[in-house]
N, C-alpha and C positions, 0 to 999 in steps of 0.2 A: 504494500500500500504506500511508504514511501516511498519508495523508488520511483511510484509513478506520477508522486506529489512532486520532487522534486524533480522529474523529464519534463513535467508540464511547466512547471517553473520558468528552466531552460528554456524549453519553447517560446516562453511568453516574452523571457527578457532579450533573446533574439530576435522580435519579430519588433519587439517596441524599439531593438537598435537600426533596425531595417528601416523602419517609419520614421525616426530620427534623422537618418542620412541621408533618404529621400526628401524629407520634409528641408532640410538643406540646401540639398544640390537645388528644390524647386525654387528656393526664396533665393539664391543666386540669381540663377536665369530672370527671375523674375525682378531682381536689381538692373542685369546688366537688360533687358529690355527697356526697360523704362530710361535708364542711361542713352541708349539707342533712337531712342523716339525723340527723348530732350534733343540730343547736339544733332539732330534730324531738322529739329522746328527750331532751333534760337531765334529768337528775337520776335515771335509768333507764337504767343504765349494761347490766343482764341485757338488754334490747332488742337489743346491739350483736349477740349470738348470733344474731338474725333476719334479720341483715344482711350479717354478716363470720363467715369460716373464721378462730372463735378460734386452731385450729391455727398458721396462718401469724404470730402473734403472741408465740407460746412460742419458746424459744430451744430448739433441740434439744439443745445440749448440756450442759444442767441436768438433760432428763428423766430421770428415777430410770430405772432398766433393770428390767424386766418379771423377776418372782421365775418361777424356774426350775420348768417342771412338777413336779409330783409323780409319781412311779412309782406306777401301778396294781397292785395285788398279782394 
């Protein structure tokens, strides 16, 4: 019963090393992209809209609050 406590163990903390090193190498690529794109556009900063969800960039808790319907007569 140990033995197989501790295989699954092993399994587990090689597969979380595997997810680690991917999760890596992706967040590289995904630097030097973004690197790529900038010295692509210099000085055309409205281009970044072609590329990036300006949204994810705004702080939500700035945005003004949306003005309250008006009543229909």
């Amino acid at each position: 019963m140990r033995g197989l406590q501790v295989t699954q163990k092993g399994t587990a903390t090689s597969a979380a090393d595997q997810s680690a090193t991917a999760r890596t190498a992706l967040e590289l690529q995904l630097q030097k992209n973004i690197l790529l794109v900038a010295s692509n556009n210099l000085g055309h900063p409205e281009r970044a809209a072609s590329f990036f969800q300006q949204s994810l960039l705004e702080d939500p808790a700035t945005k003004p609050e949306p003005e309250p319907a008006k009543p229909t007569p």
